[in-house]
BALUM-376738 format. One record per residue (C-alpha): residue number from 1; x, y, z. Coordinates in nm, 3 decimals. Layout:
N
    k        x        y        z
  NUM        X        Y        Z
...
END
This chain:
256
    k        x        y        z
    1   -2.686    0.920    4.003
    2   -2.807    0.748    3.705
    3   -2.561    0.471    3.542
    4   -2.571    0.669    3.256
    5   -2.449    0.977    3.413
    6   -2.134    0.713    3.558
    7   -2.061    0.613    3.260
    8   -2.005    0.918    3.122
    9   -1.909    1.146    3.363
   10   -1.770    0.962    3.630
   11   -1.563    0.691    3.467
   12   -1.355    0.945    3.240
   13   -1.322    1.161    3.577
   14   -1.174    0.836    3.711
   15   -0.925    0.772    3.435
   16   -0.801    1.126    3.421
   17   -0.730    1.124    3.812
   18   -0.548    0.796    3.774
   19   -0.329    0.951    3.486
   20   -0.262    1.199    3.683
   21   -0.151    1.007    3.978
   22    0.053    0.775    3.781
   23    0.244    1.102    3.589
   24    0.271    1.233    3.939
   25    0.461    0.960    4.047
   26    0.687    0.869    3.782
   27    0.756    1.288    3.790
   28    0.882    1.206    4.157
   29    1.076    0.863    4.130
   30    1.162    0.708    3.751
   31    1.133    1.058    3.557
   32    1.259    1.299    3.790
   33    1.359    1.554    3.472
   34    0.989    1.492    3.417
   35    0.780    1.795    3.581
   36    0.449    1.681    3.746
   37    0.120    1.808    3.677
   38    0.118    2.113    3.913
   39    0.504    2.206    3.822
   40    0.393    2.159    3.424
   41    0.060    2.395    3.519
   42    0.239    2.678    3.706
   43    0.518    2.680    3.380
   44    0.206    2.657    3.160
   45   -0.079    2.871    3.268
   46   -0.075    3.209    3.123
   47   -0.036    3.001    2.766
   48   -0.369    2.895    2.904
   49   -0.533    3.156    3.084
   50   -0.385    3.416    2.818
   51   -0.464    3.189    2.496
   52   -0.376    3.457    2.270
   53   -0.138    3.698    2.349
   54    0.171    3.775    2.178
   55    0.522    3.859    2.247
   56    0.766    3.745    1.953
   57    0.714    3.485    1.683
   58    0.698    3.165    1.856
   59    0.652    3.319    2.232
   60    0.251    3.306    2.149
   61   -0.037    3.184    2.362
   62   -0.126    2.815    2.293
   63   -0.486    2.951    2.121
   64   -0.303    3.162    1.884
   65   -0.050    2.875    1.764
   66   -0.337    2.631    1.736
   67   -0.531    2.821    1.528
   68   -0.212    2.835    1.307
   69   -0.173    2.474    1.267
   70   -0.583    2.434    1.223
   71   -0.574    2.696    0.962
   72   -0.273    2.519    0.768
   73   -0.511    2.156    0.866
   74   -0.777    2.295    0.656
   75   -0.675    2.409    0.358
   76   -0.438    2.057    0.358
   77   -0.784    1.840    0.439
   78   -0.965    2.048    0.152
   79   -0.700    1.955   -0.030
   80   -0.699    1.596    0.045
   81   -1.098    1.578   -0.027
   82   -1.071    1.773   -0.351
   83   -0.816    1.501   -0.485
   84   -0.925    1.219   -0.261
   85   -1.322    1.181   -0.330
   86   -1.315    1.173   -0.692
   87   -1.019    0.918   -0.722
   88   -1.179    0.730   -0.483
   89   -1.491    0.708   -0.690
   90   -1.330    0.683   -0.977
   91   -1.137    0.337   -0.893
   92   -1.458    0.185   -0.713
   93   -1.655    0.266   -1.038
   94   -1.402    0.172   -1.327
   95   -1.240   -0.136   -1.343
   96   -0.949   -0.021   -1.615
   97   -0.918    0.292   -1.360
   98   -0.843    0.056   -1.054
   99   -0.622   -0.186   -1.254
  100   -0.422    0.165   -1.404
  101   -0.353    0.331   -1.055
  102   -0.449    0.144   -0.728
  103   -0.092   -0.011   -0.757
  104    0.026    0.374   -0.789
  105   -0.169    0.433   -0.448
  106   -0.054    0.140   -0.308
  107    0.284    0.245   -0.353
  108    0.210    0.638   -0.293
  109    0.039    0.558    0.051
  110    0.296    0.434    0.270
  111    0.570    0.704    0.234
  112    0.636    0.921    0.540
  113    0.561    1.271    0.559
  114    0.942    1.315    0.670
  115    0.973    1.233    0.268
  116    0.709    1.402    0.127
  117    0.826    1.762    0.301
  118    1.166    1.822    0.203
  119    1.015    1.732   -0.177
  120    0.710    2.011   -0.112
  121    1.001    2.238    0.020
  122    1.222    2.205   -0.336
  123    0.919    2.249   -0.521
  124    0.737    2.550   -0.338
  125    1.051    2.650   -0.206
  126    0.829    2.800    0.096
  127    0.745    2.645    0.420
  128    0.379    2.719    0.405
  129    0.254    2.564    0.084
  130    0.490    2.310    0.137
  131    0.327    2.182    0.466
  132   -0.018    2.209    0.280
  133    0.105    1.999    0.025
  134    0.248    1.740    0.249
  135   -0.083    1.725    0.435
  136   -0.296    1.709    0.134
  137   -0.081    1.410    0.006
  138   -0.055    1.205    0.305
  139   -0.391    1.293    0.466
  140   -0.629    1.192    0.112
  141   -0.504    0.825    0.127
  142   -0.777    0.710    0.386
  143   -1.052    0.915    0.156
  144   -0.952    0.756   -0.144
  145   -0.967    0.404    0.016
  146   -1.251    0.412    0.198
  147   -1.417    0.606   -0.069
  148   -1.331    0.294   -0.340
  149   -1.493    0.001   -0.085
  150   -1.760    0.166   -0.030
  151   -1.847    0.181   -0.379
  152   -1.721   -0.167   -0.426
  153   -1.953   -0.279   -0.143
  154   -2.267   -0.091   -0.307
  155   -2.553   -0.415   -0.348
  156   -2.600   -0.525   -0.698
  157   -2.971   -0.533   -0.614
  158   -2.938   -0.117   -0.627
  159   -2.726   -0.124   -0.945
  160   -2.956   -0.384   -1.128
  161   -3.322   -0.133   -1.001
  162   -3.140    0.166   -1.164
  163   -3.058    0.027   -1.477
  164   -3.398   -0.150   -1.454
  165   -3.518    0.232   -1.436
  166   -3.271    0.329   -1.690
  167   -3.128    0.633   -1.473
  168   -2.887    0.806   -1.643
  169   -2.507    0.792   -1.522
  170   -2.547    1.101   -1.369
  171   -2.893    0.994   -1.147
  172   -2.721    0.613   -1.072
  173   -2.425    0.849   -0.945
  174   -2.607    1.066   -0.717
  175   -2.921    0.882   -0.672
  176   -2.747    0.547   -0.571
  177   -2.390    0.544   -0.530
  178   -2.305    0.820   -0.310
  179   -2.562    0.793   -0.085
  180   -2.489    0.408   -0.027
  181   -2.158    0.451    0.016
  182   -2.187    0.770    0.243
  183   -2.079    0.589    0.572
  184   -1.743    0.482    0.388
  185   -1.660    0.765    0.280
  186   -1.682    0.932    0.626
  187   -1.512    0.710    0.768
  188   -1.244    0.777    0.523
  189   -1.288    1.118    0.596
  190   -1.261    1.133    0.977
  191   -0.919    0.902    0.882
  192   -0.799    1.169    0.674
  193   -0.879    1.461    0.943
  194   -0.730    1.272    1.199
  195   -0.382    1.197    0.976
  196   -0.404    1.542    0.866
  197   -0.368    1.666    1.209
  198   -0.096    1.470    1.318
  199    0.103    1.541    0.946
  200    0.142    1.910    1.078
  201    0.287    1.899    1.406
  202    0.567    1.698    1.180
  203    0.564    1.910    0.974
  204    0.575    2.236    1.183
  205    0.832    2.046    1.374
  206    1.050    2.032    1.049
  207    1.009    2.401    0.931
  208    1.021    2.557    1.288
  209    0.699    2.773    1.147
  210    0.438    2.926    1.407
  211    0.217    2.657    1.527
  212    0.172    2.395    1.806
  213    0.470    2.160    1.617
  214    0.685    2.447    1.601
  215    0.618    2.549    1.936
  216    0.693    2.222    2.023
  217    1.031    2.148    1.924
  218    1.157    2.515    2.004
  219    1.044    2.426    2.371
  220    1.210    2.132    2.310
  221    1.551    2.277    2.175
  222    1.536    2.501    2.483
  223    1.447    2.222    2.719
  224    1.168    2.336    2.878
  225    0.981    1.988    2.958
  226    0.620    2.186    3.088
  227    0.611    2.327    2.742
  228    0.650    2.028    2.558
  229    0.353    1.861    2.740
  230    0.114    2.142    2.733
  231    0.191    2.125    2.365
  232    0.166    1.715    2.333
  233   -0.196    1.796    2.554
  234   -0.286    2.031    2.340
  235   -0.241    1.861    2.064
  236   -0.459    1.533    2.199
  237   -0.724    1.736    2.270
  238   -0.788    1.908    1.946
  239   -0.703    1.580    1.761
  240   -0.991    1.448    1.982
  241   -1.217    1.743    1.905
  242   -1.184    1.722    1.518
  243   -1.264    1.365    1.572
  244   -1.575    1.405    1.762
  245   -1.693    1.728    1.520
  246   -1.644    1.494    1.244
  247   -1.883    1.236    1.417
  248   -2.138    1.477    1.413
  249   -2.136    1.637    1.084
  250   -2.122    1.273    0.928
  251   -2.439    1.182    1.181
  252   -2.623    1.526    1.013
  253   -2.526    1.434    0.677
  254   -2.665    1.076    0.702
  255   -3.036    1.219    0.882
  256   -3.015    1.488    0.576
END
């Protein structure tokens, strides 16, 4: 077996089996309310074995409610680019733009989600576009920052060879700019994904609609304890898949 192959195979084998262990045991002695891995799989498995059957509203297979919440994560991480990539630009690029409103994003960025909901519910006055709009608004904040240091960071040299050129705004734009400060702005991006995904389990949470959040806290209100960790591992692992799918569209956009 190569080190390689150790690395990446073996080691993670090794953590998992020692997170295991250690939830087995505090299942047994600190947390006995807790159930242990086999207890939480036997509860659990026909969410996973049947991933999308159906038997009332929130009584769904764990495939079914995540594509809920992914479906509600994408049109709330459009969203967030759509509004997010141009601002960003726009307040690495203009001076008078980034004196006028980086104090308003300063001050728009740190408010909770909790806030932002129950304001998307008076205006929409529907859970649905209300937990888009909560996602779009808290999830294009890492976009629009990023997006604005990258630009910031672009070398003068670059600047000073397209006006030397005499590129038009347009060409310095898409010629220059963007593609020097791709690896900013996908960072911002894969911050925004990765927000995005955990603003709708709080939000789900809040609204009790059909998805892995809502799911959650019903299983919660009913206290059934193997529920609410196949949803909290669910939830991990397609935070940690977005993540990773992220990685490699950024990696293809960069070779492009």
């Amino acid at each position: 077996m190569t080190h390689a192959t150790v690395k990446k195979i073996v080691l993670p084998l090794l953590g998992v089996i020692a997170v295991l262990s250690l939830w087995t045991v505090l299942s047994q002695t600190v947390a006995t309310d807790l159930p242990s891995p086999a207890r939480t799989w036997r509860e659990s498995r026909r969410y996973v074995l049947e991933p999308f059957f159906k038997d009332g509203e929130m009584n769904q297979g764990i495939g079914r409610l995540a594509f809920y919440s992914l479906v509600r994560v994408g049109k709330g991480f459009a969203l967030a680019l759509l509004l997010g990539t141009p601002v960003g630009f726009l307040l690495g690029l203009s001076r008078a733009f980034h004196q006028s409103f980086d104090p308003i994003v300063q001050f728009l960025r740190p408010i909770s989600p909790l806030a932002w909901l129950p304001l998307g519910l008076v205006i929409f006055q529907k859970s649905e576009p209300a937990a888009i709009f909560t996602i779009a608004l808290c999830a294009m904040w890492p976009t629009v920052i990023n997006t604005a240091v990258g630009v910031r960071s672009i070398s003068q040299d670059y600047l000073n060879v397209g006006r030397v050129l005499r590129l038009s705004r347009w060409k310095m734009l898409t010629k220059i700019v963007v593609p020097a400060s791709l690896p900013y702005v996908f960072t911002g991006y894969r911050l925004s994904l990765g927000l995005a995904w955990l603003v709708i389990v709080a939000a789900e949470m809040l609204t009790g609609t059909p998805g892995v959040g809502g799911f959650l806290w019903q299983e919660y209100n009913s206290l059934v304890y193997s529920h609410i960790i196949l949803s909290v591992v669910t939830i991990g692992v397609i935070g940690f898949l977005l993540d990773r799918l992220m990685g490699v569209v950024e990696r293809r956009v960069r070779v492009a």
